[in-house]
N, C-alpha and C positions, 0 to 999 in steps of 0.2 A: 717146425724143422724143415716141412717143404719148401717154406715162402723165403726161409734163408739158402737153403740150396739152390734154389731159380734167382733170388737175388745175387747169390756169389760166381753163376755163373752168368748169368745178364751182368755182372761188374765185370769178369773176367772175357768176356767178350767187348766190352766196351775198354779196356785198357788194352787189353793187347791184342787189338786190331780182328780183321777178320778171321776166324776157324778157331779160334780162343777154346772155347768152349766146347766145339768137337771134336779138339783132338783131348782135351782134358776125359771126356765122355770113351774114345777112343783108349785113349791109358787105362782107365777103369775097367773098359773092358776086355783088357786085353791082361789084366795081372792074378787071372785067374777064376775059376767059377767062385771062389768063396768070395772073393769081393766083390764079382759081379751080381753076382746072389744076393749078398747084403744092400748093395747099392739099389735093386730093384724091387728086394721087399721093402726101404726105406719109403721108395714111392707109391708103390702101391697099399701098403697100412695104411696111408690117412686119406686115400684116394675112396677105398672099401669101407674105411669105418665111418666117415661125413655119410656116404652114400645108405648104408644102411643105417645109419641115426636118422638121416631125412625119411629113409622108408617107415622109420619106427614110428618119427612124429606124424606125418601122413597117418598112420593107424589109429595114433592117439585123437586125432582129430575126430575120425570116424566113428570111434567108440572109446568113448570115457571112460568108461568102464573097467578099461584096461590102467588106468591110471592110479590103481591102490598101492601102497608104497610098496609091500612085498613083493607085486608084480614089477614095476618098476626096476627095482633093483636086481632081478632078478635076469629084465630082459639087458640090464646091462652087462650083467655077465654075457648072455649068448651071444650081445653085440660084439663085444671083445674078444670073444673068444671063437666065434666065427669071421671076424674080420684078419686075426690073428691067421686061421685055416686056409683063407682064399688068399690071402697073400700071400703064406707058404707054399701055394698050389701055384700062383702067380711068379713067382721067384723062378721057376724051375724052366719058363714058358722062354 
C-alpha cells in the first residue's frame, strides 16, 4: 500500500505539473487530525514492521535456536503487535 501511495503521488506530481502532490499532502493535512492521523499511521506501519522483521531475522541469524515453530509464531505476534504500538505512538508525533 506504500509503494502505491508514493506511486500515485509521483503520477499526480508528474500530470499536474509542479506542487501536485504538496498541496494534495497539504489537503490531507489540513482536513483534520483523524485523517491526518490515519494518513501517518498508514506510513509509518509498514515503515516499523519491515524494520523490525529485519531486526528479527538479523537475530535468527545469530541464533537458530530461536527458530522453533512455536517461537516463531509467536515472535510474530509481538512483531505485529508492537509495530501496531509504535505507530500508534508515531501518529500522534
Amino acid at each position: 500500500m506504500l509503494s502505491v501511495a508514493a506511486a500515485g503521488l509521483g503520477l499526480a506530481e508528474l500530470v499536474g505539473g509542479s506542487g501536485t502532490a504538496f498541496s494534495l499532502m497539504q489537503w490531507a493535512g489540513s482536513q483534520g487530525t483523524l485523517i491526518a492521523a490515519g494518513a501517518k499511521f498508514s506510513v509509518a506501519f509498514p515503515i516499523v514492521y519491515h524494520y523490525g522483521g529485519a531486526i528479527r531475522h538479523f537475530l535468527w541469524d545469530f541464533y537458530p535456536e530461536m527458530l522453533e515453530s512455536a517461537d516463531v509464531e509467536k515472535s510474530s505476534y509481538y512483531l505485529f503487535g508492537g509495530a501496531t504500538v509504535i505507530s500508534g505512538a508515531l501518529m500522534f508525533m
